[in-house]
N, C-alpha and C positions, 0 to 999 in steps of 0.2 A: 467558433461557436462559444458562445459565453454560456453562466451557468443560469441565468433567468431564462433562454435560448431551449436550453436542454431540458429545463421544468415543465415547460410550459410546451411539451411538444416533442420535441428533438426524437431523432431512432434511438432505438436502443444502444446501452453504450458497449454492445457487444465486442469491439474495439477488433474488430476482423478475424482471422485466425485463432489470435491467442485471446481467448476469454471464458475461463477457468467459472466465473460467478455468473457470468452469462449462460454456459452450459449449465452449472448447477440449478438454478431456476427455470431454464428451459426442462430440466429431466424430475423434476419437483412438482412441478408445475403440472404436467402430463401424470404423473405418477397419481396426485392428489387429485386429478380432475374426474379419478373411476371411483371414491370415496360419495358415498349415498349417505343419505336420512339428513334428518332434519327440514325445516322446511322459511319460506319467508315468512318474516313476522307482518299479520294480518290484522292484529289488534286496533290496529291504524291502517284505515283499509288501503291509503297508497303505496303502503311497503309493501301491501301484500298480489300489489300487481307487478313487483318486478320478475324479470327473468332468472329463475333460480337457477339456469346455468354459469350465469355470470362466475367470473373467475379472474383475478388478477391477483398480481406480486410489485409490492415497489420494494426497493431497497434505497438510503438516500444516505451516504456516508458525511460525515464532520469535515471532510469539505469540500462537499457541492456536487459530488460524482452520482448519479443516478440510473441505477438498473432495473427493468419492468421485464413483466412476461405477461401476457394476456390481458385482461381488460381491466390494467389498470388506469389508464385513462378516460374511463367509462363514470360521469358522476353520479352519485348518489346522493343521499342525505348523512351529514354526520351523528346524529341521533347523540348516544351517551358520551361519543369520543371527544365531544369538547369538552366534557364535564374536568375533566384533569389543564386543560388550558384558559379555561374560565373560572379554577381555582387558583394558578398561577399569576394571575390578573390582578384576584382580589388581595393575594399577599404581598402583591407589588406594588398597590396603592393606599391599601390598609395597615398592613404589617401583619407579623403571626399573631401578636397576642389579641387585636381586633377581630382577625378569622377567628382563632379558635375561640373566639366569647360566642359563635354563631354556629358552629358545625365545629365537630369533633375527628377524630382521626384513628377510631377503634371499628373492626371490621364486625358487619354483624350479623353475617353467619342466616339472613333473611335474601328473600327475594329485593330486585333493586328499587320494587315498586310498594314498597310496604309500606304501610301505614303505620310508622313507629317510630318513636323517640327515644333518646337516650332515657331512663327516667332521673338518673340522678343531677343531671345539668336542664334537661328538655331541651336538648338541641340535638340535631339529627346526628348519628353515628359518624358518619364521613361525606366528603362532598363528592363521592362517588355514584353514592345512590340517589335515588330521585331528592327525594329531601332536602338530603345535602344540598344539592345543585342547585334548586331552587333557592335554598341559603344566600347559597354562592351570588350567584344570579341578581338577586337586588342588591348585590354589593357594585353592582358595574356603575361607572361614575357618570353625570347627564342627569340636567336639571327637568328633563322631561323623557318619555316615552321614547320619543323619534330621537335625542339627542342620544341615550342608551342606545340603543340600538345601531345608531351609526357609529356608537365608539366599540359595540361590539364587532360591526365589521371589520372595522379598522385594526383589530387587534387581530384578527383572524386571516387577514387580508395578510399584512405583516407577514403571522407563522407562514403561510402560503408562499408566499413570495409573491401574490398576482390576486386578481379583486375576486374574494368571495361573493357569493350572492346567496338570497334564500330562495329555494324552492316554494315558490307560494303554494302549488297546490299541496305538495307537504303539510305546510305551514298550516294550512284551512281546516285539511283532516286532524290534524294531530289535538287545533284549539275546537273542535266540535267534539271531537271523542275523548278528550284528556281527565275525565269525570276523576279518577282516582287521584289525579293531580292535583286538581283541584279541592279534592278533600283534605291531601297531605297540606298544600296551604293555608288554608283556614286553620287546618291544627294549629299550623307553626302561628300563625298572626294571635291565635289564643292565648301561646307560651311567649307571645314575646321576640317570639325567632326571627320574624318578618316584622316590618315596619308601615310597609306602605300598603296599597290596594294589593290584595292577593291577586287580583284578575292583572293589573298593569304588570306583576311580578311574574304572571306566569304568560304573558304575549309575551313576553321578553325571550322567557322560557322555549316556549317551543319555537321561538323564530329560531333562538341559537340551536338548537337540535334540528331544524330544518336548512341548515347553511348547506350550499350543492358543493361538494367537495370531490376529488377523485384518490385513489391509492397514491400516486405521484405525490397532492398535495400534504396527504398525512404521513406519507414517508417523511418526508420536511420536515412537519413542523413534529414528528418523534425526533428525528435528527437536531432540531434547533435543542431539545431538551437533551440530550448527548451529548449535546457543544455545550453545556452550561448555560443554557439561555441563549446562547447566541445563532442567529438564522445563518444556515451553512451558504446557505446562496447570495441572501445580499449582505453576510454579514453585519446584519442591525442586532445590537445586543436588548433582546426583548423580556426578557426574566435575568433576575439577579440570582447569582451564583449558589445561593443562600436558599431560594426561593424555590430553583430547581431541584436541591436536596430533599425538601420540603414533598413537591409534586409526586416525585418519584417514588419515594417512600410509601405513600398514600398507594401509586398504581400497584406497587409490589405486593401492596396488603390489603387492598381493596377491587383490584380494577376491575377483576373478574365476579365479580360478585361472589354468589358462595360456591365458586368451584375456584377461589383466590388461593385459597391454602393449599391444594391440591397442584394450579398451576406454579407458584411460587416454589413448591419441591419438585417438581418433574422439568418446567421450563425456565426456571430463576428469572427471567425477564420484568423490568417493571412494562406493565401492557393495561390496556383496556380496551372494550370493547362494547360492540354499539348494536341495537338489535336489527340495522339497517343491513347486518353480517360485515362489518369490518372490522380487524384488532389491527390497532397499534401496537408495538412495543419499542422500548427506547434501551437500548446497549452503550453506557455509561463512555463518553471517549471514544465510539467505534461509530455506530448504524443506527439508524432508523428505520423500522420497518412497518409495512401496512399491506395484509391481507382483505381482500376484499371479496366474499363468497357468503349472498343474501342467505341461504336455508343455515338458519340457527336449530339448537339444542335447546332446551328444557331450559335451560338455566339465561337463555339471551345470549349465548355466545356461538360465532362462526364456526361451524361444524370441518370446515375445511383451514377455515384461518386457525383452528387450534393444532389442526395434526402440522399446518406447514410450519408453526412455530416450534411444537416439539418435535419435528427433523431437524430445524436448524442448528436449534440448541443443541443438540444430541450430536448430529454432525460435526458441527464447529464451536464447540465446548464457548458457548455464546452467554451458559449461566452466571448471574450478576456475582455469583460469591468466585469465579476463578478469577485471581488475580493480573492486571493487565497493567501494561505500562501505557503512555497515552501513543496514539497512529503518529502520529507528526513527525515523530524522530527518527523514522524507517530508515530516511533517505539521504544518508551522509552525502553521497554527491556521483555524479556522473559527467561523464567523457569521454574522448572519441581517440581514437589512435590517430590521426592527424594532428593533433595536439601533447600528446603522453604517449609516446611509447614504452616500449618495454627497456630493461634494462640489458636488452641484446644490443650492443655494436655492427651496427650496418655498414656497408659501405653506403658510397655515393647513391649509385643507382638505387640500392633499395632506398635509402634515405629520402630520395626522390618521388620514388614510387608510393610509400607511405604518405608524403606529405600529400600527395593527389588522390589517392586513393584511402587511404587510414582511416577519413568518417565514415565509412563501411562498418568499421567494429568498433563497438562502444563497450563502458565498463562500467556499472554501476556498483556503486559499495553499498549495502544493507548494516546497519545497524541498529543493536539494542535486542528487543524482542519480538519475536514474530506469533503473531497471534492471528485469528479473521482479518480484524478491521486495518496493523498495520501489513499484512500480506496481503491485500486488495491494494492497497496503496502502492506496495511493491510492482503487483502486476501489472497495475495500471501504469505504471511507469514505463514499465517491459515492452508492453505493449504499443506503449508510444516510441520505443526506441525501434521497435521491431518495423516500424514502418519502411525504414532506411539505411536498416543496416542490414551487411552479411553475417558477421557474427556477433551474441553480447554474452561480455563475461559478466556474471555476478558473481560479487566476492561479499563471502560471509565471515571474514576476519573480525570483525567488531559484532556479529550475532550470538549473544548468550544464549538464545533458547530460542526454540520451535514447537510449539502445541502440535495436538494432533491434526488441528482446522488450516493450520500451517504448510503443515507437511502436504494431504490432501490436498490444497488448493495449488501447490508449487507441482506435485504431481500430476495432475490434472493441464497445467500450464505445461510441464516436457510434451507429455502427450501432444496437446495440442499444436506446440511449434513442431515438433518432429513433422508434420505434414507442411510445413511452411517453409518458403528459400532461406529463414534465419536459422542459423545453429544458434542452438544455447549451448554456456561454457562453464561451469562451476568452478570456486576455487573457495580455498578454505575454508573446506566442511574436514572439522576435527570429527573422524569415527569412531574416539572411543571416551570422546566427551559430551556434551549438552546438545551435542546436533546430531547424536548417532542414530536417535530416531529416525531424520530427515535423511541421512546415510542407509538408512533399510527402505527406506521409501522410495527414493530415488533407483536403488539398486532392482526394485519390484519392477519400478513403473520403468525403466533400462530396458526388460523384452522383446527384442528383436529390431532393436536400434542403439546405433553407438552412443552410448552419455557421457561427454567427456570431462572429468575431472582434475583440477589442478591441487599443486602443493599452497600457492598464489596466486596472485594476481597478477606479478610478475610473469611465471611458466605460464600463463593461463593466456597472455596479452602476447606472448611471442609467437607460442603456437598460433594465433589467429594470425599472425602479422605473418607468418610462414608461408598458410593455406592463399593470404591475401596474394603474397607476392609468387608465391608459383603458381596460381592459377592466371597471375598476370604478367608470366614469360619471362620473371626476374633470372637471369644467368647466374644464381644462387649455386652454390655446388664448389666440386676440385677448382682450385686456381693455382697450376703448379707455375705456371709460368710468371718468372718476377715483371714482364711489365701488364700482368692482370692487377696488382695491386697496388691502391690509392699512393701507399708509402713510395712506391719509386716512381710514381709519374713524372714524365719531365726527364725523365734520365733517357742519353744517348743510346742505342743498342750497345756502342763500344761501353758506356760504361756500365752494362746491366750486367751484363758478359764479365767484368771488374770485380763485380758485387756477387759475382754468380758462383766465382772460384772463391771468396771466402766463407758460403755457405754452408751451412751444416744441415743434411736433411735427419730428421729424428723423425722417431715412431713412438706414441704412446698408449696405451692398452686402456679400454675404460676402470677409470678411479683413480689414475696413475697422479701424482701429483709433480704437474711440471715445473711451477715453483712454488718454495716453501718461504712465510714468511721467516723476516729475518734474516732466510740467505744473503750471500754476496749476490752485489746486480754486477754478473760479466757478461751476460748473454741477455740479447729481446729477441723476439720472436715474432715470427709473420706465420701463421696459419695457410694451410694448403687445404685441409680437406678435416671435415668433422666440426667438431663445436667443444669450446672450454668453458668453467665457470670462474669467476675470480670471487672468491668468498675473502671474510674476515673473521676474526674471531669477535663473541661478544663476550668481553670481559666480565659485564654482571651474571653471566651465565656461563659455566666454566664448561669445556667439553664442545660448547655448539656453537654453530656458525651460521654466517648468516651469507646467503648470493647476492652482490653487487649488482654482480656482470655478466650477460652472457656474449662469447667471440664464437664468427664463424667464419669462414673460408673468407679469404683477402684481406683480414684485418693481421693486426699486432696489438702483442701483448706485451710489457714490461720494458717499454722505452723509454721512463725515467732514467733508464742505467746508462743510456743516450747522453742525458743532459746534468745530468748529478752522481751516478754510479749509488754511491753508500748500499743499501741491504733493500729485501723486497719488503714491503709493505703490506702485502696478502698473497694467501693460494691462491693457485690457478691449477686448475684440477679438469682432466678429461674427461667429458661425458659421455664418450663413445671411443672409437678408436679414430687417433688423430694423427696428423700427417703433416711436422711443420718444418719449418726452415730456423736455425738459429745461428744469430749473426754476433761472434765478438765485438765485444766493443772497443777493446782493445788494434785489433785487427781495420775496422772500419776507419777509426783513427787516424792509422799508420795508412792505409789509402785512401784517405783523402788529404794526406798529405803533399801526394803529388800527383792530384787529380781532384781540388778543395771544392769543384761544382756537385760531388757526389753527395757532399756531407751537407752543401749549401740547400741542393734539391730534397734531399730526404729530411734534414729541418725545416723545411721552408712547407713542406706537407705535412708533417708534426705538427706544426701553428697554425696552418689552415683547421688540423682534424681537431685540436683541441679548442679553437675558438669556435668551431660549428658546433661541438658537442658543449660549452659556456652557454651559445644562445639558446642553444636548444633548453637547456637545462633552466634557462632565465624562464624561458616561453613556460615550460612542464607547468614551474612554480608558480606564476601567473594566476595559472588553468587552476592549479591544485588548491590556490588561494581560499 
């Protein structure tokens, strides 16, 4: 499904199970739909025949992703809501210092329909209010009537992504009853404001306020002004970057007419709003949003499209003054354990198993900062990973910060996969730093279902690849016997039985350290039962260490001493209590001295395991490219 596909139609993008923003608007939606008063604007007797129960929600994110609830694909008329994109227009083809010679940019505290002028310039307040607009409006370019007009759709068509049209019968009502509009033009054509015939300025007028538009399509084009001008769908850059700071500014301080100052402190969004009952508003780098609920307020504004905006705000700290990095950079990268595994040492079989089985559990790294717009992006990722996988690790190793609209929406996402075949798997949530928020949230939303938490993404990538292979019969576990493991395959039973008398079984206690870097290399080791880590030191950080490796049952550890002897290189430290065989080197030596197929076979499987674990590692880097 492409993104013109999903505008223009497509379900919801509910994205199955996990849909965090999809619930939200569904429980919004229902909430706001037992919210009374107000009523359709009637002034213009076709608005006043719509259904005031109409009711929809679009949300249209920076790029391209689009979520509805109710009858947002229901059209209406755009009435005041082009007024902010048919200013946008005139500064794109005029310039600012041309606009502002015509229309001003101070808010004025009047109804949208007054009959007033600035007096100290005589040009109308802002291109918000009727006046304005009107302003604006003979600024559209077309050497005739009909040519305006088609370059007005065409621009509109654009924001859309798909062909506007006008409502004629709209159209008809609006230029028969427009009387006070037409008085504000003649003003202006008095002072100079206007140029041409006030009537051909003001068909123009009410066509553009009569355009049939739906919540879907103003989700868009809020969202193209969030993209800096640029349309999230077909990506056509339609306002210049300059132009949009311009626009915005204007809805922040005017859009709402004089209930502007009051919105701007309670919902910080820049929005406007149409008396047809829809508000836009535009979320700088994030969302686009458009309410669509005909019975208006006193003042022309959506009685329902204002509460659902200040939930959202309020909800997911969506006001224009909290600071945001831009969504884009969420998603450092993902991949599958079929490709990356963990830094556990497998044998064969499981090595096997993984490569056939591994795109089950996928890893996605999050980076930077998580806020609404790029934690939607995250989810949505999630979400598509969740189609096909058994488990995903996210790792928040590169996450500075989690908002509170953050936390919520990730919380809301456990929930809702906890009912789903995928486990989710966390790693690298630091609890006593910038994500410990996200750490009490998690821990809330934990009741009465396991949430499993890693150190990394490493421990995070093994456990799954653990559950992967024991639920898929891997004979994972005790290997006491030397020809269960890879290092002696090929040996005769006479000479395992050889190998068997120089053995040494040991036992170690968890945390025991079985080798220390720097020791002497006299002993390697074959693993029976448990699991070890082989850490390193990190020298710009004195004291700490860092896991390489994780060994479990049938592997070896510390076979350099095999082929070089000198000192060990790193810890190797028990995770548990472990149960292994340690073989001199010295010893192995002096028997294969007269019996040289034992030494030939047990190197000859050293070269095989370190040249699988070479490609493998070629393969990771590749991937991790």
């Amino acid at each position: 499904m492409n993104k013109l596909d999903l505008i223009r139609g497509a379900p919801n993008a509910d994205g199955g199970a996990l849909a965090p923003i999809q619930d939200y608007l569904n429980e919004i939606h229902a909430r706001v739909s037992k919210i009374e008063g107000g009523a359709p604007a009637d002034y213009i007797p076709e608005l006043g025949k719509v259904d005031p129960k109409l009711f929809g929600i679009a949300i249209a994110t920076v790029d391209g992703q689009l979520y509805t609830v109710g009858d947002a694909r229901v059209p209406f008329t755009i009435q005041s809501v082009s007024k902010p994109f048919m200013y946008g227009y005139a500064l794109q083809h005029h310039g600012r210092s041309r606009v502002l010679e015509k229309v001003g940019v101070e808010p004025t505290g009047e109804a949208f329909n007054s009959i007033v002028l600035d007096e100290a310039a005589n040009r109308p307040f802002n291109p918000m209010v009727n006046a304005g607009a009107i302003a604006v409006a003979e600024m559209m370019q077309g050497d005739t009537l009909k040519q305006r007009t088609n370059n007005m759709l065409e621009l509109f068509s654009s924001l859309a992504a798909r062909k506007i049209e006008i409502d004629e019968a709209v159209y008809k009502s609006e230029l028969a009853t427009g009387h006070r509009n037409r008085a504000i033009a003649y003003m202006m054509l008095n002072t100079a404001m206007i140029e041409h015939d006030p009537e051909e300025v003001l068909e123009l007028y009410f066509r553009q306020c009569a355009l049939s538009v739906t919540a879907c399509d103003l989700a868009v084009m809020a969202a193209t002004l969030a993209n800096d001008g640029t349309n999230p769908v077909t990506d056509h850059k339609i306002f210049d970057t300059q132009y949009v700071r311009d626009v915005l500014t204007v809805m922040n301080s005017c859009g709402m007419y004089d209930y502007a100052g009051e919105w701007a402190y309670e919902v910080g969004m820049p929005a406007k709003s149409g008396v047809s009952g829809c508000v836009i508003a535009a979320i700088p780098g994030q969302i686009g949003i458009c309410v669509y609920a005909p019975p208006i307020d006193t003042q022309g504004n959506s009685v329902r499209g204002i509460a659902v905006c200040q939930d959202m705000s309020r909800e997911f700290q969506l006001h224009s003054f909290y600071n945001h990095t831009n969504v884009r950079s969420v998603l450092r990268r993902d991949y599958r354990a079929d490709m990356v595994r963990s830094n556990r040492l497998r044998t064969l079989e499981e090595r096997t198993l993984l490569a056939e089985e591994g795109h089950k559990i996928a890893v996605l790294e999050a980076q930077g900062a998580l806020f609404f717009g790029s934690t939607e992006q995250l989810l949505r990722k999630l979400t598509e990973l969740a189609k096909d996988s058994k488990y995903i690790v996210v790792d928040f190793k590169r996450v500075h910060h989690a908002d509170n609209a953050a936390c919520k929406l990730i919380g809301r996402a456990v929930r809702a996969m906890a009912k789903s075949d995928t486990e989710l798997v966390f790693a690298s949530i630091d609890n006593e730093g910038s994500l410990d928020r996200l750490t009490r949230v998690l821990a809330e939303t934990a009741e009465g279902h396991a949430l499993r938490q890693f150190r990394d993404a490493d421990a995070a990538l093994e456990w799954c690849e653990d559950q992967l292979l024991t639920g898929k019969g891997s004979s994972t576990g005790t290997k006491f016997s030397l020809n269960q493991i890879n290092l002696f395959d090929g040996l005769t039973p006479e000479e395992c039985r050889l190998v068997e008398g120089i053995v040494r079984p040991l036992v170690f206690d968890k945390g025991d350290v079985i080798m220390r870097e720097g020791d002497p290399a006299k002993l390697f080791f074959v693993l029976a039962r448990g699991t070890v880590s082989v850490e390193i030191k990190l020298h710009d950080k004195p004291g700490r260490h860092k896991r390489v490796a994780s060994i479990g049952p049938g592997l070896t550890f510390g076979e350099m001493a095999l082929l070089d002897g000198g000192t060990r290189s790193a810890d190797v430290i028990a995770n548990e209590k472990v149960i292994c065989y340690g073989l001199g080197v010295e010893e192995l030596h002096e028997l294969a001295e007269e019996h040289p197929n034992v030494m030939i076979t047990i190197l000859g499987n050293l070269t095989r395991e370190f040249s699988e674990r070479l490609r493998h590692a070629n393969e990771e880097i590749s991937v991790l490219e």
